[in-house]
N, C-alpha and C positions, 0 to 999 in steps of 0.2 A: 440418071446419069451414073456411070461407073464411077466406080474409088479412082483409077486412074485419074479419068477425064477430071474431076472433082479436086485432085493432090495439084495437076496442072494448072487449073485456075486458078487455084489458090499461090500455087509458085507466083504464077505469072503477072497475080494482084499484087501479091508481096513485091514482085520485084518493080513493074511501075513504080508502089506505095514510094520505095525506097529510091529512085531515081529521081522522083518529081521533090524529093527531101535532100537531098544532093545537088542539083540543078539549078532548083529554086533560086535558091540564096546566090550562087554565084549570076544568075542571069540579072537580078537587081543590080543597078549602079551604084557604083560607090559614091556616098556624099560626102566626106571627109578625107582632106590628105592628112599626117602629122607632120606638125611643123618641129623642126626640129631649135633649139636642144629641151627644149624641155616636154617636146609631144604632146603641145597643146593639140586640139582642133581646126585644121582651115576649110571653111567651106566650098567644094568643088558643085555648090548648087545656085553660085552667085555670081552671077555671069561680068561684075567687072571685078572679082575678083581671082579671076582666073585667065590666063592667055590665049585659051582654047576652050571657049563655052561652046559648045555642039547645040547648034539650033533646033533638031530634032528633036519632037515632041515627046516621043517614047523616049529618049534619055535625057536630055535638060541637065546634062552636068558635063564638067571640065576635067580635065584631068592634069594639068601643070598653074599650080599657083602664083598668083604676081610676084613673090617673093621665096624666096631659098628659106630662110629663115626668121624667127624672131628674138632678138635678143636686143637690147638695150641700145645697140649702133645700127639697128635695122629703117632705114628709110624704107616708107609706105610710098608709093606711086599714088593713090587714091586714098584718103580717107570721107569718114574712118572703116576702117577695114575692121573685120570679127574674126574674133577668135574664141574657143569653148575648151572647157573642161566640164563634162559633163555631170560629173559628182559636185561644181564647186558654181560655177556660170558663165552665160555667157559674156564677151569684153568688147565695149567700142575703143579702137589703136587710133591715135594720132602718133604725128608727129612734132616735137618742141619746135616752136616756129624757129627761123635762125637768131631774131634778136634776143630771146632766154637763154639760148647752148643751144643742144641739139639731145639726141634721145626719143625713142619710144616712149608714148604714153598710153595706158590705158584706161579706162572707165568702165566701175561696175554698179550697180546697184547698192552696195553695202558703204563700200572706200570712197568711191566716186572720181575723182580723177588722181591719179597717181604714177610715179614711173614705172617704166616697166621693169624687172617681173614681178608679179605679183611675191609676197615674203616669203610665202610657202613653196615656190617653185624655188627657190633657191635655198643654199646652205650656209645658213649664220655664219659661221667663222670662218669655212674654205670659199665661201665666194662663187660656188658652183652650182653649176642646174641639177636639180630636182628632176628627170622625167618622169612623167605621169608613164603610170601602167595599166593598160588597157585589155580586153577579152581580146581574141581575135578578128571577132565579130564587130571592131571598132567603127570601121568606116562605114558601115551598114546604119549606123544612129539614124534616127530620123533628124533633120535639120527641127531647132527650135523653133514652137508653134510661131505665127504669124497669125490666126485667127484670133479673134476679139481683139487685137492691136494692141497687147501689151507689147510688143517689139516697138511697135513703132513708137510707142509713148517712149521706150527705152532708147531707141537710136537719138528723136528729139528733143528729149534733156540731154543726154550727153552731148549733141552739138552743139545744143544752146552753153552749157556750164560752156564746155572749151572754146566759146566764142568770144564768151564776159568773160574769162581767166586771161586770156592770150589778147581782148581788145580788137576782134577780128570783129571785122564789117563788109559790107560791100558785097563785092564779088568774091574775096576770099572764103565770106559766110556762104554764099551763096554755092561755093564750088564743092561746098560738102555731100557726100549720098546721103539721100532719105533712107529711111528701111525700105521704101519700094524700089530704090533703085537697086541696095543692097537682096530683096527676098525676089529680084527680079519680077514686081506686077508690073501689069500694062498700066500707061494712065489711068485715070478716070475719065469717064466720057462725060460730056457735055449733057446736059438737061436737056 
């Protein structure tokens, strides 16, 4: 094979190489919008969390969230609803039912149930959000594992806690998403 022939294939590798590095990434879906003001995480891969979940198999995600916002006056359509900070965790959001006041709530693993926003997104003495700063590469995260079922053990307790907190029974309990309805599984099938 000539030098030529040989400088061309190599161009022609390099330049692929460097397309399919370019392309890539944007042809993945985005699983994350930021929620604003403080640029948490919403999941655009949870099909009632979002108003346009695309049933297509090859994308599986939404791109307009239930809600504009989270801050402290934010009514949830559905709980509880998730929300992430990737360095800090992820948060199951209620709602204060209306006989306590009113207000976002969230629940995490460490605090457990509390108002929203968590201390650290806001600023002690102005009163103001915090946003979180992220790479570019933000909405790209993978959604938090769902395998071995620590989520689900995690959405679980949190429904249970804010069921005994609040005295919710009944249908109210019952109207809450599981992790499967939140990681979008199908049922389980029958034996």
């Amino acid at each position: 094979m000539s030098k030529e022939r040989r400088l061309l294939l190599y161009i022609f590798l390099i330049s692929v190489f460097a397309l399919v590095l370019v392309i890539a990434p944007g042809a993945q879906a985005q699983n994350w919008a930021l929620m604003p003001p403080y640029n948490v995480l919403w999941p655009l891969w949870s099909p009632p969390l979002v108003t346009d979940f695309n049933w297509d198999p090859l994308v599986l995600r939404g791109t307009t969230p239930i809600v504009t916002e989270l801050t402290r006056n934010t009514i949830l359509p559905v709980q509880p609803s998730i929300a992430w900070d990737p360095a800090y965790d992820i948060w199951a959001l209620y709602n204060t039912p209306p006989l306590f006041g009113s207000g976002l709530l969230f629940f995490d693993r460490v605090y457990g149930l509390n108002s929203w926003p968590p201390a650290y997104l806001q600023d002690p003495v102005a009163g103001t959000p915090i946003p979180i700063t992220y790479l570019t590469t933000w909405g790209l995260l993978k959604p938090p594992g769902y395998a071995g079922g620590g989520e689900a053990y995690f959405i679980s307790l949190a429904n249970l806690i804010y069921s005994m907190t609040y005295g919710l029974s009944g249908p109210e309990f019952l109207n809450l998403l599981t992790a499967a309805d939140l990681w979008g599984l199908p049922p389980i099938s029958p034996i």
